[in-house]
C-alpha positions as a Markdown table, in Angstrom:
| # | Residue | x | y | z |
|---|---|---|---|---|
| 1 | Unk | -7.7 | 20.7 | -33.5 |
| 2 | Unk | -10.2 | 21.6 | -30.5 |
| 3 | Unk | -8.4 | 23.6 | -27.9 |
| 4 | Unk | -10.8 | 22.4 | -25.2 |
| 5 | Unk | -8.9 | 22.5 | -21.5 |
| 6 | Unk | -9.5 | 19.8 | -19.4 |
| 7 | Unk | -7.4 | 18.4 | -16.6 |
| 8 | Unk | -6.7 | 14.8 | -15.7 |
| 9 | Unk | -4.8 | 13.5 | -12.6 |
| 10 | Unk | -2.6 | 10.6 | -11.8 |
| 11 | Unk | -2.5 | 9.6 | -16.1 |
| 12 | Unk | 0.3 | 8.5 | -16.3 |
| 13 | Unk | 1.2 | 6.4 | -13.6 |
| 14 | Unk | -1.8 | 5.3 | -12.3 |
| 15 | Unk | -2.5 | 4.3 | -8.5 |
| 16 | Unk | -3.1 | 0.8 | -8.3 |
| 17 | Unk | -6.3 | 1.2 | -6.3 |
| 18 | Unk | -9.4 | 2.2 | -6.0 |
| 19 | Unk | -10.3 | 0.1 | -9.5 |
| 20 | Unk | -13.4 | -1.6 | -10.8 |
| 21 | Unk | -14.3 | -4.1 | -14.0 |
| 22 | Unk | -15.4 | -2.6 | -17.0 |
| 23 | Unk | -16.0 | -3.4 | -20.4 |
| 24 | Unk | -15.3 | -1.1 | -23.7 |
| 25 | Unk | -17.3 | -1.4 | -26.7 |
| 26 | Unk | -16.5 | -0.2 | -30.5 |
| 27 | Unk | -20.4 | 1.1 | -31.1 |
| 28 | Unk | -19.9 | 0.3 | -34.8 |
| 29 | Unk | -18.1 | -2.9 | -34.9 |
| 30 | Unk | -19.3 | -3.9 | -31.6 |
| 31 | Unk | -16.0 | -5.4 | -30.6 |
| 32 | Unk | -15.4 | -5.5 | -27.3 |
| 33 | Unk | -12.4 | -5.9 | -24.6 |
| 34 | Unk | -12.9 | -6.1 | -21.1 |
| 35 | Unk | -10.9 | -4.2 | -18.5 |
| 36 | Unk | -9.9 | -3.3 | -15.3 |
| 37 | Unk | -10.4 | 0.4 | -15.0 |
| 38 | Unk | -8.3 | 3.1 | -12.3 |
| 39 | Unk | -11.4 | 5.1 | -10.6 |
| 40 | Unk | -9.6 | 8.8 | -10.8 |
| 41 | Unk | -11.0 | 11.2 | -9.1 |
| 42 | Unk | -8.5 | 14.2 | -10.0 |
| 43 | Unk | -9.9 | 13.7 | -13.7 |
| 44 | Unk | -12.6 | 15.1 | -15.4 |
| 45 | Unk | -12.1 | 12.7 | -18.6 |
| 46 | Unk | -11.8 | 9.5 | -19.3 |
| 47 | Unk | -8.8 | 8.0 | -20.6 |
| 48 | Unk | -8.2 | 4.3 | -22.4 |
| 49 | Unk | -4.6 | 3.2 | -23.4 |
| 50 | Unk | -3.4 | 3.0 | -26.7 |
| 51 | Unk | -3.5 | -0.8 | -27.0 |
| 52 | Unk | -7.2 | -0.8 | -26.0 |
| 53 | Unk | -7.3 | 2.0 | -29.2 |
| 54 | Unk | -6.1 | -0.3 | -31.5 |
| 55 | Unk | -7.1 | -3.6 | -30.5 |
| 56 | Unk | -10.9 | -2.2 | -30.9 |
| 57 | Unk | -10.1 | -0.3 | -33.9 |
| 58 | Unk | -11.8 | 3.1 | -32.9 |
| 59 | Unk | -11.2 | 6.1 | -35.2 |
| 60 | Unk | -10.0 | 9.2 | -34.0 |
| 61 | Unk | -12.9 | 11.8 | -33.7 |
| 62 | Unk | -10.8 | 14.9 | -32.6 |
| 63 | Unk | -7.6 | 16.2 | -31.6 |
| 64 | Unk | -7.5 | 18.3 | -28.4 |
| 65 | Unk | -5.7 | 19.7 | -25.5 |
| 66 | Unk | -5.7 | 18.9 | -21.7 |
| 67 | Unk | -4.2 | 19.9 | -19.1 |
| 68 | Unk | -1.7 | 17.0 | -16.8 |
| 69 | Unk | 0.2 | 17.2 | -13.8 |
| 70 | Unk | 3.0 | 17.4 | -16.3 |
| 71 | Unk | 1.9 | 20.1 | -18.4 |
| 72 | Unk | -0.3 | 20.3 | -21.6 |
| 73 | Unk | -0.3 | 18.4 | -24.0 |
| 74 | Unk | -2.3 | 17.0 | -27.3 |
| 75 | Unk | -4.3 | 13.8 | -27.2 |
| 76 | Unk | -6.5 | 12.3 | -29.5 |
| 77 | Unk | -10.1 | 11.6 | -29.1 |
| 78 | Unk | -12.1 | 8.6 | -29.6 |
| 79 | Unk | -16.1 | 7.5 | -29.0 |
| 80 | Unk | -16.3 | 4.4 | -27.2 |
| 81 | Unk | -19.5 | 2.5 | -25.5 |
| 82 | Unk | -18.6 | 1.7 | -21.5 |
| 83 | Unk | -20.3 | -0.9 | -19.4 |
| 84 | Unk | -20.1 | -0.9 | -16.1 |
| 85 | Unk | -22.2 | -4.0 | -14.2 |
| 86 | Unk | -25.6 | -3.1 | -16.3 |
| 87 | Unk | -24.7 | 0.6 | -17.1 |
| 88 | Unk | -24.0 | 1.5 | -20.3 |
| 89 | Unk | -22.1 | 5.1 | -21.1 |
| 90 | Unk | -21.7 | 6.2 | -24.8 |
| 91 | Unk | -18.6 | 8.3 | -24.0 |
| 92 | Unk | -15.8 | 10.4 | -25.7 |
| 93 | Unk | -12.7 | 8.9 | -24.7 |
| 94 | Unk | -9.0 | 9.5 | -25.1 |
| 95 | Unk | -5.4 | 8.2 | -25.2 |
| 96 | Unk | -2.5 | 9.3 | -22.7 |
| 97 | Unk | 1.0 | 8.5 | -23.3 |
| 98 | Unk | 2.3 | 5.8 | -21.2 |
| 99 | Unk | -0.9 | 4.8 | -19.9 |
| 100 | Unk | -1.5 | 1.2 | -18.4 |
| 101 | Unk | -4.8 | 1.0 | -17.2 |
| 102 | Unk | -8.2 | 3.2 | -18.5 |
| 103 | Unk | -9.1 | 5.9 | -16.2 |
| 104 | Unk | -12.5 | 6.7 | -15.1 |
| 105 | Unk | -12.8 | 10.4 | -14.7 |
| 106 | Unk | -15.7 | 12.4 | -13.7 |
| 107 | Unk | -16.9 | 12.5 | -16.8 |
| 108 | Unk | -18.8 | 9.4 | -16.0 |
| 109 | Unk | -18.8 | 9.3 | -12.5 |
| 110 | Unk | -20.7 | 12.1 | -12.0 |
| 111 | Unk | -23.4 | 10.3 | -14.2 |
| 112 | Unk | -23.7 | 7.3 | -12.0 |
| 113 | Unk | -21.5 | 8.2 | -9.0 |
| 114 | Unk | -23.7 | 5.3 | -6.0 |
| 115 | Unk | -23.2 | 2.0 | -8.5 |
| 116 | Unk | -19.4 | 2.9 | -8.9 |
| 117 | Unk | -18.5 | 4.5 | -5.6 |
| 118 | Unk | -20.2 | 1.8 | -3.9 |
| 119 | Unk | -18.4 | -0.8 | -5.6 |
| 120 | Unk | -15.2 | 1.4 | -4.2 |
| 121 | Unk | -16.6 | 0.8 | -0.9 |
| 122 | Unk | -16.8 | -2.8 | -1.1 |
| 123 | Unk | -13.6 | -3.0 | -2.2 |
| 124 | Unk | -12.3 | -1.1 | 0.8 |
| 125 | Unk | -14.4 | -3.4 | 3.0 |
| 126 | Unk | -12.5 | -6.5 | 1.7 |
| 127 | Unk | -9.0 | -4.9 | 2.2 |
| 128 | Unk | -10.8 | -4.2 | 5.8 |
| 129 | Unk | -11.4 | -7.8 | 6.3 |
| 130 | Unk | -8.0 | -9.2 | 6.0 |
| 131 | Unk | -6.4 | -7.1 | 8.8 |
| 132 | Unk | -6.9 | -9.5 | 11.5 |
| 133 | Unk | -4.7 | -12.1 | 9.3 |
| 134 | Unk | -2.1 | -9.9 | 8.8 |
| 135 | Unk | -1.5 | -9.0 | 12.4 |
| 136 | Unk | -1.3 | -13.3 | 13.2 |
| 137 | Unk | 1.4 | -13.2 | 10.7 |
| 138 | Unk | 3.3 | -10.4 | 9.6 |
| 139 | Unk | 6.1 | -8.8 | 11.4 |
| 140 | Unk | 7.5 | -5.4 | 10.6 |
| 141 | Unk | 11.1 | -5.2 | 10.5 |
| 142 | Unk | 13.2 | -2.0 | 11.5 |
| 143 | Unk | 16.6 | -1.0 | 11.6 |
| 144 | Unk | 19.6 | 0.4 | 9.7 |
| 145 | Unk | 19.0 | -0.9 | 5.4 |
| 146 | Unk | 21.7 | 0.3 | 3.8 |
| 147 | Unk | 25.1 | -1.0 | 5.0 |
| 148 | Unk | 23.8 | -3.7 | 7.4 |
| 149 | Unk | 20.4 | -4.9 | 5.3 |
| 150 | Unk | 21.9 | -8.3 | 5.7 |
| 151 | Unk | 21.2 | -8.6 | 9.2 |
| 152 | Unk | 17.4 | -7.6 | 8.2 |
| 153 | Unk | 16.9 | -10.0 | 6.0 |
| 154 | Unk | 18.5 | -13.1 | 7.8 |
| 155 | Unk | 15.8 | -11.5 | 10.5 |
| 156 | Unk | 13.4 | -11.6 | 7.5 |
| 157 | Unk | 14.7 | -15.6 | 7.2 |
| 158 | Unk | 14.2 | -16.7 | 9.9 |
| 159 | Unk | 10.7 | -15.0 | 10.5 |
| 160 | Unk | 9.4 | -17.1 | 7.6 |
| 161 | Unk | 10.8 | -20.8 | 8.7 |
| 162 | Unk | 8.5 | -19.9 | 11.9 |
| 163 | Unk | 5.5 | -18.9 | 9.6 |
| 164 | Unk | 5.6 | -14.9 | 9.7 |
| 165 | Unk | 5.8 | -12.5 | 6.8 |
| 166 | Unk | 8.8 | -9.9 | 8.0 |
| 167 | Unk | 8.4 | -6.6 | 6.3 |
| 168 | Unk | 11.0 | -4.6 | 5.6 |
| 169 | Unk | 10.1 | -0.8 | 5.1 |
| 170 | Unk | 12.1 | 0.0 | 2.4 |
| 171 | Unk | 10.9 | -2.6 | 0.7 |
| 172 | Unk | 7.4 | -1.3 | 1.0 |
| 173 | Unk | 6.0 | 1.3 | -2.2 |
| 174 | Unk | 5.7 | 4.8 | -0.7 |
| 175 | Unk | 2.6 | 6.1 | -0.8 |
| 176 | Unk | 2.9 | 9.9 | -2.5 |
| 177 | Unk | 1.1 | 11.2 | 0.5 |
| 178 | Unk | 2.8 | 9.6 | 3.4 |
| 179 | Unk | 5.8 | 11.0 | 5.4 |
| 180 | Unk | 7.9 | 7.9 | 5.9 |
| 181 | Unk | 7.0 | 8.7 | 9.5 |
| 182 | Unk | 3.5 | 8.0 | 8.6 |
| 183 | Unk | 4.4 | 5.1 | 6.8 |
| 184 | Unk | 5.9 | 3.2 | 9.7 |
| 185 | Unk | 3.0 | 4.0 | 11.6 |
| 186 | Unk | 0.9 | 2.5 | 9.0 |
| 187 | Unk | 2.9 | -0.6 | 8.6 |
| 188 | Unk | 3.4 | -1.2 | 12.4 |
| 189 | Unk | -0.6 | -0.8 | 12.9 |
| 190 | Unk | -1.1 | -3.7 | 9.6 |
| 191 | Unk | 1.3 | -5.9 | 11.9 |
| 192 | Unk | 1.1 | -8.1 | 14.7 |
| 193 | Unk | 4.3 | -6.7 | 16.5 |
| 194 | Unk | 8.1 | -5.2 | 15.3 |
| 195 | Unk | 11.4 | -6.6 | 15.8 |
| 196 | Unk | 13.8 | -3.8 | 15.5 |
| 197 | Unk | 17.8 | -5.0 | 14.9 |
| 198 | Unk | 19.3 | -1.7 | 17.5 |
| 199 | Unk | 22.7 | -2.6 | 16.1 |
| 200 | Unk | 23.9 | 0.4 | 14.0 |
| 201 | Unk | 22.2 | 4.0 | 14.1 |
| 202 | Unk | 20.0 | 4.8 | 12.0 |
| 203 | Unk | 16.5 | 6.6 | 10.8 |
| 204 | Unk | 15.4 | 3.3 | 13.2 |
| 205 | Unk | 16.0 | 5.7 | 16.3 |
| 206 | Unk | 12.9 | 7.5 | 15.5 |
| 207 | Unk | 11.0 | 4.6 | 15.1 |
| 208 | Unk | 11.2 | 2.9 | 18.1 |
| 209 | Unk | 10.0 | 6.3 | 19.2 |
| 210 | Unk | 6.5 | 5.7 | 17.2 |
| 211 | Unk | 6.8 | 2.2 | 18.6 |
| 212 | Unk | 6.8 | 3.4 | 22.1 |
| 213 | Unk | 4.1 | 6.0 | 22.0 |
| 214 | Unk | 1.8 | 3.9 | 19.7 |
| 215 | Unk | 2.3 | 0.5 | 22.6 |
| 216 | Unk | 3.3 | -1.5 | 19.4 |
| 217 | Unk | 4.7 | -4.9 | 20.7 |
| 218 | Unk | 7.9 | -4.3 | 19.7 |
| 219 | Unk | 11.5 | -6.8 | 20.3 |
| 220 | Unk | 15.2 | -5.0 | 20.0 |
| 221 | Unk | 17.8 | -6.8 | 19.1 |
| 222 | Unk | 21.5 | -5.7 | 18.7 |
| 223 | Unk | 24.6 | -7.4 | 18.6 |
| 224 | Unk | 26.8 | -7.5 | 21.8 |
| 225 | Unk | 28.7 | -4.5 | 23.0 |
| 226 | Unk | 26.9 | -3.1 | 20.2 |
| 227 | Unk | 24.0 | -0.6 | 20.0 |
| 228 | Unk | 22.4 | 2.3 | 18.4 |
| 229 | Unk | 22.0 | 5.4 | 21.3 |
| 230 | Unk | 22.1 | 5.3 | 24.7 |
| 231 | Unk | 18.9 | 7.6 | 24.8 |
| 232 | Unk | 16.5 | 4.7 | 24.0 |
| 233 | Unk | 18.4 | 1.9 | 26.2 |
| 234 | Unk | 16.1 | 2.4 | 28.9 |
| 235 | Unk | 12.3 | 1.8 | 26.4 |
| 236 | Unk | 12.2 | -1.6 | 28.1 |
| 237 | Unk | 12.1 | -0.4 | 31.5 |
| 238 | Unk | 9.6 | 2.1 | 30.7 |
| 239 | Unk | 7.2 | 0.5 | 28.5 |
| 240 | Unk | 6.2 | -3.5 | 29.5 |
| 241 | Unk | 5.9 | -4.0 | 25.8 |
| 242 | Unk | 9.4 | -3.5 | 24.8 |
| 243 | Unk | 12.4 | -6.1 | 25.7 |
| 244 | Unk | 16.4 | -5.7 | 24.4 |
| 245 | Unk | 17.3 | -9.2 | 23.0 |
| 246 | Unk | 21.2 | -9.2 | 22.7 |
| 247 | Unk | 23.1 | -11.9 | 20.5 |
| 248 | Unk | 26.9 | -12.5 | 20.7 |
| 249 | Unk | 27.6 | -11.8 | 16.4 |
| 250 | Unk | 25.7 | -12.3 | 13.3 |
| 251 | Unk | 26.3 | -15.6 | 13.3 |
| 252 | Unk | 23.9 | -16.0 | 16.4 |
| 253 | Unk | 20.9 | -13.9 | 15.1 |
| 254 | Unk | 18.5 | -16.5 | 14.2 |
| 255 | Unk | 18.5 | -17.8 | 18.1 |
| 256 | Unk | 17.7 | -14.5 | 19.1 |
| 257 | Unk | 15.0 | -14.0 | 16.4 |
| 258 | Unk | 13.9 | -17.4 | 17.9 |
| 259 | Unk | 13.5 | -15.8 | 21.5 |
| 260 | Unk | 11.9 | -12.4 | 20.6 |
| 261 | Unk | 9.5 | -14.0 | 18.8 |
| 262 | Unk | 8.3 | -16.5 | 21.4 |
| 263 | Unk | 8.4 | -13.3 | 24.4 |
| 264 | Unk | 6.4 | -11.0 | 21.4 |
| 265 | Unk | 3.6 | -14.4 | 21.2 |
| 266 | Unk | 3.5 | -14.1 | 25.1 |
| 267 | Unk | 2.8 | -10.6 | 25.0 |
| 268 | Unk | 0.7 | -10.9 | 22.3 |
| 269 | Unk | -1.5 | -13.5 | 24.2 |
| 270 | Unk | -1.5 | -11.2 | 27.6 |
| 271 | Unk | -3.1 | -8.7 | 25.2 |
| 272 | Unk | -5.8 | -10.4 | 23.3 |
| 273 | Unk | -6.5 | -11.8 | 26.9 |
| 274 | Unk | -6.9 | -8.5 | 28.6 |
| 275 | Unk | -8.7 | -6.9 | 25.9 |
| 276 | Unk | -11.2 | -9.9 | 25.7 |
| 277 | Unk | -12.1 | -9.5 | 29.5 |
| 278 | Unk | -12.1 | -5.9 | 28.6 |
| 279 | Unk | -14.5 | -5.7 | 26.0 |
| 280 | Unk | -17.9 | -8.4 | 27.0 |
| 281 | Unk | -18.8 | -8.7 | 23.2 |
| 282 | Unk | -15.6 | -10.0 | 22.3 |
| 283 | Unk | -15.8 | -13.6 | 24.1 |
């Protein structure tokens, strides 16, 4: 066995993105597979799972160690042939336990890093491109989701007979590197405004307080005689952006989503307006 320390990063659970298409080659046999492949920049090998192993037959080469964000450990390695677009890469590859997707590691990035960064880029571009959709129709949803998730989704409900996506945070995958401060932020930016159900307190409070100093549309509701704090009743006088829509019980919630929505489309309107006369290039 080769003791020959290496370090890989996110191996065994993969981010989902960046990724690019690849195809994997068994030089002898020439059987190939092709592949989607996790670009991993906090590796210095590349990996292939153990499916991909088998299904093209390649032989183990060597035995060696590497270091993980979970320790060391022993993996076998493998020669493979990688094509990327037109690029070809005769490479030593290896396994990793519980591995889904192959991992491009710097191994052969740093031989070709403009072809496969830049189809990173494009990638980003796309993601990019679709923002304007989303804020048309998706809605972020806030409020308390443990006890009272309920009244989120019949929100949620009522949001898509009207056309909208409603988003509900916890709903949403964390993102490792994210406070879930940062997260809402993110979320609220993707959308095109946030209805917020003020009933029971909540992490919510704090929200509203990103909603407020980010001017995200944003519509409160909260059942009658009911309500979260009294330190954020007065948001709607402050901020023109903000309105309180109150509804007698739960079983009255979908005529209030009704309501918030069409005040948030005015306000959305007044908006794109104002920005338009604002900015020359945008008629």
């Amino acid at each position: 066995m080769i003791d020959s320390r290496v370090s890989i990063g996110a191996a065994v659970i993969p981010p989902t993105l960046p990724f690019i298409e690849i195809d994997i080659f068994n030089p002898q046999t020439k059987k190939s597979i092709h592949s989607k492949a996790i670009v991993d920049t906090g590796s210095n090998i590349t990996s292939i799972p153990s499916n991909i192993i088998n299904y093209l037959n390649l032989k183990t080469q060597n035995i060696i160690k590497i270091s993980t964000v979970t320790g060391v450990m022993n993996v076998k390695q493998y020669i493979a042939r990688i094509q990327i677009d037109k690029n070809f890469f005769s490479q030593k590859i290896f396994t990793i336990p519980r591995l889904s997707f192959p991992l491009i590691g710097w191994d052969i990035l740093s031989q070709k890093p403009q072809i496969i960064f830049s189809k990173i880029f494009t990638q980003i571009i796309h993601v990019l491109e679709v923002i304007p959709s989303l804020k048309k129709t998706t809605v972020l949803i806030l409020g308390q989701h443990t006890t009272e998730i309920h009244r989120l989704y019949a929100i949620k409900e009522r949001l898509k007979y009207h056309g909208y996506n409603g988003i509900i945070v916890k709903d949403i995958e964390d993102i490792e590197v994210q406070s879930v401060e940062d997260k809402v932020n993110m979320l609220a930016s993707l959308c095109g405004f946030v209805i917020c159900d003020n009933t029971v307190p909540s992490g919510h409070i704090d929200e509203l307080k990103i909603c407020a100093q980010n001017n995200f549309v944003t519509t409160i509701l909260q059942e009658k005689n009911h309500g979260a704090t009294w330190i954020q009743a007065d948001y709607p006088f402050k901020y023109h952006y903000m309105k309180t829509f109150t509804y007698l019980d739960e079983t009255h919630i979908y005529l209030t989503v009704d309501n918030a929505l069409k005040w948030a489309k005015r306000m959305i309107n007044e908006r794109q307006k104002y920005y338009k006369g604002l900015y020359g290039w945008r008629h």
